[in-house]
matplotlib code that plots the C-alpha trace (Angstrom):
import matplotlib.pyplot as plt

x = [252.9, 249.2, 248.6, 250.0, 247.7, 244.7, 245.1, 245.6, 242.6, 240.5, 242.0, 240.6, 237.8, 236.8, 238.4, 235.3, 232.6, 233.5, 231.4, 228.8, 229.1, 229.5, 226.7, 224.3, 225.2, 224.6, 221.0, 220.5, 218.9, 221.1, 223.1, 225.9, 228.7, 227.9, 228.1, 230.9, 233.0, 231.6, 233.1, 236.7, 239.7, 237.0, 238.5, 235.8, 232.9, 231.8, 230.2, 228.2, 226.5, 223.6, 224.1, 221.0, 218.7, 220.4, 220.8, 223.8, 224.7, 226.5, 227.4, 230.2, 230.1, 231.3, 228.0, 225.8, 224.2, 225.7, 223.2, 220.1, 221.7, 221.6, 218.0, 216.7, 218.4, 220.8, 218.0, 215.4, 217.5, 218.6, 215.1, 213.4, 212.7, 213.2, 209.5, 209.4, 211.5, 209.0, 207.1, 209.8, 211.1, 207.3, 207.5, 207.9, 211.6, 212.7, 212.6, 213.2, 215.5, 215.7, 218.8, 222.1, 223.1, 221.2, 222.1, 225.8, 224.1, 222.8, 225.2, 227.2, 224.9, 225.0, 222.1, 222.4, 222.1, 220.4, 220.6, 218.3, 218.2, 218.6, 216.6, 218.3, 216.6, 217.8, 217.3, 217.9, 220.0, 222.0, 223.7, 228.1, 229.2, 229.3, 230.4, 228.1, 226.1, 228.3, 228.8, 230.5, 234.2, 234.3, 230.9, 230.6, 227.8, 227.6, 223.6, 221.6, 221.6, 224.6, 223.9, 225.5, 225.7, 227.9, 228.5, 225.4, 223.0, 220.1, 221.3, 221.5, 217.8, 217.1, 218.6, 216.4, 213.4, 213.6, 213.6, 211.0, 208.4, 205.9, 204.6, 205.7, 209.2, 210.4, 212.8, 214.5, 217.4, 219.7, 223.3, 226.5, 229.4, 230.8, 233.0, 231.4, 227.7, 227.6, 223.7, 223.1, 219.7, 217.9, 215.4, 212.8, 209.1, 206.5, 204.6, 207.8, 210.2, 210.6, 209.9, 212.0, 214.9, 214.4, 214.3, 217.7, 219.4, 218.2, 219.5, 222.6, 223.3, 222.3, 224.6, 227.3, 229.8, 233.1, 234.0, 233.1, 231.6, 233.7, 232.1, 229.2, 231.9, 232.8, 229.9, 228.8, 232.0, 230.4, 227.2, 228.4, 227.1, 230.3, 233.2, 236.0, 234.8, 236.9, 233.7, 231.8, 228.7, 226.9, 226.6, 228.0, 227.2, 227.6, 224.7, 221.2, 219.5, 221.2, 219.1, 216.4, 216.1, 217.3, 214.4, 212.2, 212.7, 212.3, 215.6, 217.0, 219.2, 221.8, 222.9, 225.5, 226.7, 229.8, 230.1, 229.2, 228.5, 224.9, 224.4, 221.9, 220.7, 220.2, 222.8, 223.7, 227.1, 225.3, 224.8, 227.9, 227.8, 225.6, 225.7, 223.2, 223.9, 222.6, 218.6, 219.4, 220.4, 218.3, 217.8, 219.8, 222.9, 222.9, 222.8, 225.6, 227.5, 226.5, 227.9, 231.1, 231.3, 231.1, 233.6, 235.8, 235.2, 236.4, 239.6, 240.9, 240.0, 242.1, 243.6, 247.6, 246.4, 246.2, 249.5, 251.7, 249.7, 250.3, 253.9, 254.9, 253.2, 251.2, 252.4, 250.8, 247.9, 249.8, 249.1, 252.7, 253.0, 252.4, 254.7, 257.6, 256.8, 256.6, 259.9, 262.0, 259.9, 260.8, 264.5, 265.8, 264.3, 266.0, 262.8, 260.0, 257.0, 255.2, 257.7, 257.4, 253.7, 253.8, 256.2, 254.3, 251.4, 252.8, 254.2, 251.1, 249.4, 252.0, 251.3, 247.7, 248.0, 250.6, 248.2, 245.0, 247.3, 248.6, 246.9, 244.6, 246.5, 249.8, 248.6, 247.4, 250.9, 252.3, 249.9, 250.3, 254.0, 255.2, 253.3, 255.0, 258.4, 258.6, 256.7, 258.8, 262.2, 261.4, 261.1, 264.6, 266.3, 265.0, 263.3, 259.6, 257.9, 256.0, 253.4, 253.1, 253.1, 249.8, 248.0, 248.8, 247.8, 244.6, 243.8, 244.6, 242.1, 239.4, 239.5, 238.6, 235.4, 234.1, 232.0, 232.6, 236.1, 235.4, 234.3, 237.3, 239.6, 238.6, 238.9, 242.4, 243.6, 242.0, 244.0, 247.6, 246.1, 244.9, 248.3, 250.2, 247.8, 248.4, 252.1, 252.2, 249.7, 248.9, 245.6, 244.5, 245.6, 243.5, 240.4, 240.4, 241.2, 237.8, 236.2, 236.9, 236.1, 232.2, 232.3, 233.1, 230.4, 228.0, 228.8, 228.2, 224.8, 223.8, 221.7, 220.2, 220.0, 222.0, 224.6, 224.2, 221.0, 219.1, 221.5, 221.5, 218.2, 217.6, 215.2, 215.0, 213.0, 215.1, 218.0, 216.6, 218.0, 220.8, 222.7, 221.0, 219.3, 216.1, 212.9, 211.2, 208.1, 209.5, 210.1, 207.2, 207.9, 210.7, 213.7, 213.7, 216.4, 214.4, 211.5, 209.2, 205.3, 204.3, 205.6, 204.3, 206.3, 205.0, 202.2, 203.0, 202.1, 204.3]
y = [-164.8, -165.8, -165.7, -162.2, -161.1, -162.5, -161.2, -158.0, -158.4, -159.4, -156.2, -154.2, -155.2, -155.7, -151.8, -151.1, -152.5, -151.2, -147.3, -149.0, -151.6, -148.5, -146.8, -149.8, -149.9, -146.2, -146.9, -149.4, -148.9, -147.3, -149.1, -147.9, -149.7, -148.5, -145.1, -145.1, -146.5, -143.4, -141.2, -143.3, -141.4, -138.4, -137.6, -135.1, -137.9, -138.4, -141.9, -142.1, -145.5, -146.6, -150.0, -150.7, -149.2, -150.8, -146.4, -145.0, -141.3, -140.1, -136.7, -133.7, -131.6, -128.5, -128.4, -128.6, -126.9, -128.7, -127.2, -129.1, -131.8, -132.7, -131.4, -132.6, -136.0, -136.7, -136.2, -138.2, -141.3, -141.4, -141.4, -143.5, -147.3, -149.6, -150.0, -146.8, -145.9, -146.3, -144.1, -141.7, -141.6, -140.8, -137.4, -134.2, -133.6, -136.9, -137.5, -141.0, -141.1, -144.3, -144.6, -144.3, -141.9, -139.3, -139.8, -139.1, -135.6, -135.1, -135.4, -133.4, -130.9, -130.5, -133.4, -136.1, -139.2, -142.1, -145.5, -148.2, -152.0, -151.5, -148.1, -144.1, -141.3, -137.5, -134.9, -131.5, -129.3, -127.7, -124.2, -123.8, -121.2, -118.1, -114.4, -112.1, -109.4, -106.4, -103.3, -104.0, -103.0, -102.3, -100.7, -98.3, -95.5, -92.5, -92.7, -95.7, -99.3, -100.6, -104.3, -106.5, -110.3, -113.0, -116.4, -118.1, -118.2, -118.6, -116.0, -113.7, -115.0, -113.7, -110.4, -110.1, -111.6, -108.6, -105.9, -107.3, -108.7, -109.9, -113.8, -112.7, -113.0, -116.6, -118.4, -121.6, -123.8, -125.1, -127.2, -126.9, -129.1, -132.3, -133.0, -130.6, -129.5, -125.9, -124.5, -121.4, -119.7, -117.6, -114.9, -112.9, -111.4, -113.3, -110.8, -108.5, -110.9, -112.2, -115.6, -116.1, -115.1, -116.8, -120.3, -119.1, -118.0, -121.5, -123.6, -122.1, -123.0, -126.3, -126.8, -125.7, -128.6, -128.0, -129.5, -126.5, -123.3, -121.7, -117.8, -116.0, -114.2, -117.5, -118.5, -115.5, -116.6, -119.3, -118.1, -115.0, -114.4, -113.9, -115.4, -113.5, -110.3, -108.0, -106.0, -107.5, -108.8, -109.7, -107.0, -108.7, -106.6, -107.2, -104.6, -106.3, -102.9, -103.0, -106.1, -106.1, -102.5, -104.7, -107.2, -104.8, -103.7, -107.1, -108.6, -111.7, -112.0, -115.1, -115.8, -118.6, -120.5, -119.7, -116.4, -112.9, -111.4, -111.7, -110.9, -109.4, -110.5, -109.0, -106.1, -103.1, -101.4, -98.3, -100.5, -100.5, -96.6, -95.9, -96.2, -97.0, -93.5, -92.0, -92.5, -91.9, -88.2, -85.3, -85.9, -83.0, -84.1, -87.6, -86.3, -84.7, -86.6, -89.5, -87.1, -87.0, -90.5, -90.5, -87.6, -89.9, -92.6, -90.7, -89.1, -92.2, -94.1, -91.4, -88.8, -90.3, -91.7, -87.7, -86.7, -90.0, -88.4, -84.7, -85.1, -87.8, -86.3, -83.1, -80.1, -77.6, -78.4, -77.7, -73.7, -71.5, -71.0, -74.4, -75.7, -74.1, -75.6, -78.6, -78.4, -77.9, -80.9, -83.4, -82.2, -84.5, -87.1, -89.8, -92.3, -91.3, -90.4, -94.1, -95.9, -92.9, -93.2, -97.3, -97.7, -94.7, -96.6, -100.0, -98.5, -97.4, -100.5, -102.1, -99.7, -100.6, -104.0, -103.8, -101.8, -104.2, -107.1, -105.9, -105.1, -102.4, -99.9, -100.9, -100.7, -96.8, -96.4, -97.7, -96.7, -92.8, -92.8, -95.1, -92.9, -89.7, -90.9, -92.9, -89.5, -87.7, -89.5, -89.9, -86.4, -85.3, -88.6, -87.2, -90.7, -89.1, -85.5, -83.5, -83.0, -87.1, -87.1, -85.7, -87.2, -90.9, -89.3, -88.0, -91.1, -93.1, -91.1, -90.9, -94.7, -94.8, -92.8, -95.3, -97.6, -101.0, -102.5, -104.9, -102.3, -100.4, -102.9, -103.3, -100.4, -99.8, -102.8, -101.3, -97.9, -99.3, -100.7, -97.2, -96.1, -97.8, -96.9, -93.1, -93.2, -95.6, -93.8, -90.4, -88.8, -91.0, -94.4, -92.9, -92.5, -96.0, -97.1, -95.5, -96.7, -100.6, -100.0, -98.7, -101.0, -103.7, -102.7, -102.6, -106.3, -107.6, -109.2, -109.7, -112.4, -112.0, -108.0, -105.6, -104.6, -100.7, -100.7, -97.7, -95.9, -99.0, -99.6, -96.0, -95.8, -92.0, -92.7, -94.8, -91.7, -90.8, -93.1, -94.1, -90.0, -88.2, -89.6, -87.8, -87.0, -90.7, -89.2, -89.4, -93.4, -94.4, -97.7, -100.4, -100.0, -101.6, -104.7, -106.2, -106.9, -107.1, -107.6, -105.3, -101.9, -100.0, -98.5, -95.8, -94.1, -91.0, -87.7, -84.7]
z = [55.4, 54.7, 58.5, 59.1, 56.3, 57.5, 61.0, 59.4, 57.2, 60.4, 62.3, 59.7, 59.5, 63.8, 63.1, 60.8, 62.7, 66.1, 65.2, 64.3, 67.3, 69.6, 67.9, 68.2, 72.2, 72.7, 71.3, 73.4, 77.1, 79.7, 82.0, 84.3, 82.8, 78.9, 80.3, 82.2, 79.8, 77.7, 80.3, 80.8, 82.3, 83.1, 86.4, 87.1, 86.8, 90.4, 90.9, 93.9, 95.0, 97.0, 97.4, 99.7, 97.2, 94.2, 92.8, 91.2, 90.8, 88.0, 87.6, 87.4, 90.6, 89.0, 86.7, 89.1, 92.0, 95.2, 97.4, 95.3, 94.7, 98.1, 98.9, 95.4, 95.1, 98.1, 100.9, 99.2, 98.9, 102.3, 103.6, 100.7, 101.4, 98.4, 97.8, 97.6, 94.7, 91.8, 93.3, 94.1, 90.4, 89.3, 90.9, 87.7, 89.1, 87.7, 83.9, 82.3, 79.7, 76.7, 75.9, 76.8, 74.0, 75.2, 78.9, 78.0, 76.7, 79.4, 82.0, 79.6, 80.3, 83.8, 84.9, 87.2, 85.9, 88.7, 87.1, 89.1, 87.8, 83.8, 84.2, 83.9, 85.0, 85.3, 87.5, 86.1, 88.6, 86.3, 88.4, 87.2, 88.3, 86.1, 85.9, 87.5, 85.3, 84.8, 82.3, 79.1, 78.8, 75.3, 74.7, 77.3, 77.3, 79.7, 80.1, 79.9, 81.3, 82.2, 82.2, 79.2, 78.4, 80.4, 79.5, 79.9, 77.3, 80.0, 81.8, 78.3, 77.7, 80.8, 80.2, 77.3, 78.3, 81.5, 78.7, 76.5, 78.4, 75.2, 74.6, 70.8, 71.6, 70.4, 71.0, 68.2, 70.4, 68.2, 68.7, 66.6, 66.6, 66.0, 68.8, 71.4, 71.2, 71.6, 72.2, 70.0, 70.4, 67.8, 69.1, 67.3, 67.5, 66.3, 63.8, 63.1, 61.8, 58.0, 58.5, 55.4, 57.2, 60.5, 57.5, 55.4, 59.3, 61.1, 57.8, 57.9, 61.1, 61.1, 57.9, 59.7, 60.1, 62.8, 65.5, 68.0, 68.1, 71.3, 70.6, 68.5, 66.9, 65.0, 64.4, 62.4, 59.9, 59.5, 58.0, 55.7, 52.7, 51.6, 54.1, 52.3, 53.0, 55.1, 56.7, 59.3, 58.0, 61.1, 63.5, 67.1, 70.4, 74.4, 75.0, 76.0, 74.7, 71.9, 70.7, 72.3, 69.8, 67.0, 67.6, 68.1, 64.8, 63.1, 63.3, 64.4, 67.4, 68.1, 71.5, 71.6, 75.4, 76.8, 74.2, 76.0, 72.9, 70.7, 67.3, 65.1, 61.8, 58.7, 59.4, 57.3, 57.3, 58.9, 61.8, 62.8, 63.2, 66.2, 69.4, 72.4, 73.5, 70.1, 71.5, 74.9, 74.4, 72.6, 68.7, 67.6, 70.0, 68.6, 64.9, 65.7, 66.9, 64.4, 61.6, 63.4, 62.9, 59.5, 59.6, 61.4, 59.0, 56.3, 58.1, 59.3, 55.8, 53.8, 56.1, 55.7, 52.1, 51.1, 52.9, 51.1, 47.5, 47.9, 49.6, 46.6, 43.4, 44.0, 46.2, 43.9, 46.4, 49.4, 50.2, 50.0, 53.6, 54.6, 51.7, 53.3, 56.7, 55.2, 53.3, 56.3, 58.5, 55.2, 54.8, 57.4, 56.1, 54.3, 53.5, 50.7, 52.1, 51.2, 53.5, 56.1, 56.1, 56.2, 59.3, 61.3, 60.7, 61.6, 64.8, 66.1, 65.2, 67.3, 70.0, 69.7, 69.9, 73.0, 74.9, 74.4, 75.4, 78.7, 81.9, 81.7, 83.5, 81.8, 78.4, 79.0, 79.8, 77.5, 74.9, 76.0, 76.8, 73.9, 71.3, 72.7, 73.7, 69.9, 68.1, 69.6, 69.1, 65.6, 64.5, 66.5, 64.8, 61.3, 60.9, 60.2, 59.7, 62.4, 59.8, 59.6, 63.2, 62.7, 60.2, 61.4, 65.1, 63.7, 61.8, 64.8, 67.2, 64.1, 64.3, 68.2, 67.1, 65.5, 68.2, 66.5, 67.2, 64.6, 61.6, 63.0, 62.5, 58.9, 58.5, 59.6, 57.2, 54.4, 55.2, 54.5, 50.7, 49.9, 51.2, 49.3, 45.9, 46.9, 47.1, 43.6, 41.6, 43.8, 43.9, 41.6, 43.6, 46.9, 44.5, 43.0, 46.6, 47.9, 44.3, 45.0, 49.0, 47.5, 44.8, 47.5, 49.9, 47.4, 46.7, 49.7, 51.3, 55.1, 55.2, 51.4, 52.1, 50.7, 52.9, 51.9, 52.6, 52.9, 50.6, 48.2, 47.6, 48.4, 51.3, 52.4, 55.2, 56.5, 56.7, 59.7, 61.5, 59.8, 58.7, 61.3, 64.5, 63.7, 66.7, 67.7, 66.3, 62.8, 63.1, 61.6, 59.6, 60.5, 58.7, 54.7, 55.7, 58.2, 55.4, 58.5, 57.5, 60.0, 58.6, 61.4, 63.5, 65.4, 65.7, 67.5, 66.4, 66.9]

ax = plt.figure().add_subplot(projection="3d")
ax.plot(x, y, z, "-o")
ax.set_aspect("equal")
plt.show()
């Protein structure tokens, strides 16, 4: 009994030291052995010795660019006598490295690792293979660039650094993640920026503790103001335009590695309203079709709210001739307009999410011929009104207005709540439904900045850009939620 206890006692405690053990070695100096026993049962680890000159490779082949590796490295070695090797290792293209923590990172990052009696050093030929540049699927704009973000966070630094060519744009390389280091990059122009921000964003980050950031669109739920929000409060795009513009204004962007989307920081809910399209065409075009997306925001917010409330509790609103139209569609129907309303709704949310899931071509099918082919089937079976029909159909298309999928999907959720206020409590349940949506928005903080901003705090030269999409001669200070030092805008005279 006494023995089994103390060999438990000494398992326990061997069990505690062993971090700190392992932590000690990985501080140590490199050696082969200390890091391949980091990288045990990594199949992909290629291992490649040169006995004669006392070198060993370590590496992962699909991280790197073959091609340099054996011009950069490979070639070298083969012709390279051993007398030679210090001074071979002294060229720029070879970087010694301390300890063998950080050659684990390293390697982890696409380096090559050459280990030579007790000594590491790392050659940096870092080239995976990645999607080419291409026009974004889900922002699409008939005039103007086409290009939009991959993968790669140096190739989305590159995208941006192409577009704006200035000394002022900087750049702050951060990691997040326990497990797996994901590299997230924050951009912005020296002189535009609030430097406060640029503070508050970077600590935020670094605060963040998960074990991996896989896209930017995560990481921005990470650092909300407030996380329980159902707006976006970060304003995510694929479009390299679209923040260079935001940058340009004063902004933050964040780029994160293996996520083709950046975002831009502060945001305000107006943001999520235009398009890149908006300053490519003539001023009074854009306004109006800006406008129309406010219209749109409104129809699909309360469009179905209104018909469940005036069918349920108030057709003293509904003009004589239509009331009698209206009558004989509802007859047939055995469900009260809420429940109508709720699984019209649902179906079409179900036909949404059916056609984003399949093949492209697939999910316009079924998309087109499921809403027609169920629409229609509906109102024969008595199930739903034709009048319905069209208000969910309206709100449905009003949603696709918007450019934002995420703002439209929030959106969307927030339509079934005031749905079901309207057929409780009628007219009066769709008001306090759009009350608590305002009183929500004006609630809510991007990054220390009122989320309503320029309508709360009332900025009204910043309406000409946010209402209307007014002449470029008329922008001339940077918008109130970038807090930028250099008001300045433009200069231009009409």
């Amino acid at each position: 009994m006494f023995q089994h206890l103390l060999r438990l006692i000494t398992a326990v405690v061997h069990k505690r030291k062993a971090p700190s053990d392992t932590k000690a070695v990985l501080n140590g100096p490199p050696t082969l052995d200390v890091v391949q026993q980091q990288f045990q049962d990594c199949a992909d680890l290629c291992h490649r010795a040169f006995p004669e000159l006392k070198v060993d490779l370590l590496f992962f082949n699909h991280l790197i660019s073959k091609e340099d590796l054996t011009r950069d490295v490979i070639v070298p070695l083969t012709h390279v006598e051993p007398h030679e090797l210090p001074q071979m290792f002294a060229r720029t293209q070879y970087v010694q490295v301390d300890t063998c923590e950080a050659a684990v990172k390293k390697i982890l990052e696409g380096q090559v690792a050459l280990f030579h009696k007790g000594t590491a050093y790392l050659a940096n030929i870092y080239n995976p293979e990645t999607r080419s540049v291409q026009q974004s699927e889900t922002e699409t704009v008939i005039v103007g660039p086409h290009d939009a973000f991959v993968e790669s966070a140096e190739s989305n630094l590159s995208l941006i650094r192409r577009k704006l060519r200035s000394p002022q744009l900087k750049v702050i390389k951060l990691e997040v993640g326990e497990v797996a280091k994901t590299v997230v990059c924050l951009c912005y122009i020296e002189g535009l920026v609030n430097q406060e921000n640029v503070t508050e964003l970077v600590s935020r980050i670094q605060n963040i503790e998960v074990d991996c950031i896989i896209d930017g669109n995560m990481l921005v739920q990470h650092i909300d103001d407030s996380p329980n929000a159902i707006f976006p409060l970060f304003a995510t795009t694929e479009r390299v335009d679209t923040i260079v513009s935001r940058l340009v204004a004063g902004r933050i962007a964040g780029i994160v590695d293996g996520s083709p989307s950046a975002f831009a920081a502060p945001s305000a809910f107006f943001d999520f309203f235009t398009s890149p399209d908006d300053y490519y065409q003539r001023w009074p075009l854009a306004t109006a079709t800006r406008l129309l997306r406010f219209v749109a925001f409104v129809v699909t917010l309360t469009f179905t709210s209104l018909y469940v409330a005036v069918t349920t509790f108030h057709y003293e609103m509904i003009p004589e001739s239509l009331l009698i139209t209206l009558t004989e569609s509802r007859s047939r129907v055995p469900f009260p307009p809420l429940y109508e309303a709720l699984m019209m709704e649902t179906t079409i949310e179900l036909l949404r999410e059916a056609g984003a899931r399949l093949p492209t071509k697939i999910g316009q099918t079924i998309g087109i011929v499921g809403g027609i082919v169920i629409g229609q089937a509906a109102v024969q079976a008595g199930i739903t009104s034709n009048i319905l029909i069209i208000a969910v159909a309206s709100s449905a298309i009003a949603s696709f207005v918007i450019p934002s999928y995420v703002m439209s999907a929030s959106i969307r959720l927030i339509r079934f709540g005031i749905i079901i206020l309207a057929g409780i409590l009628g007219n009066f349940g769709l008001m306090l439904g759009v009350a608590w949506v305002i009183i929500h928005l004006s609630g809510l903080t991007s990054l220390n900045t009122s989320y309503l901003t320029p309508v709360a705090p009332v900025r009204f030269n910043d309406w000409r850009d946010v209402f209307i999409r007014g002449p470029f001669w008329a922008f001339k200070n940077r918008p109130l939620i970038s807090r930028s030092p250099n008001q300045v805008r433009n200069k231009m005279k009409k």
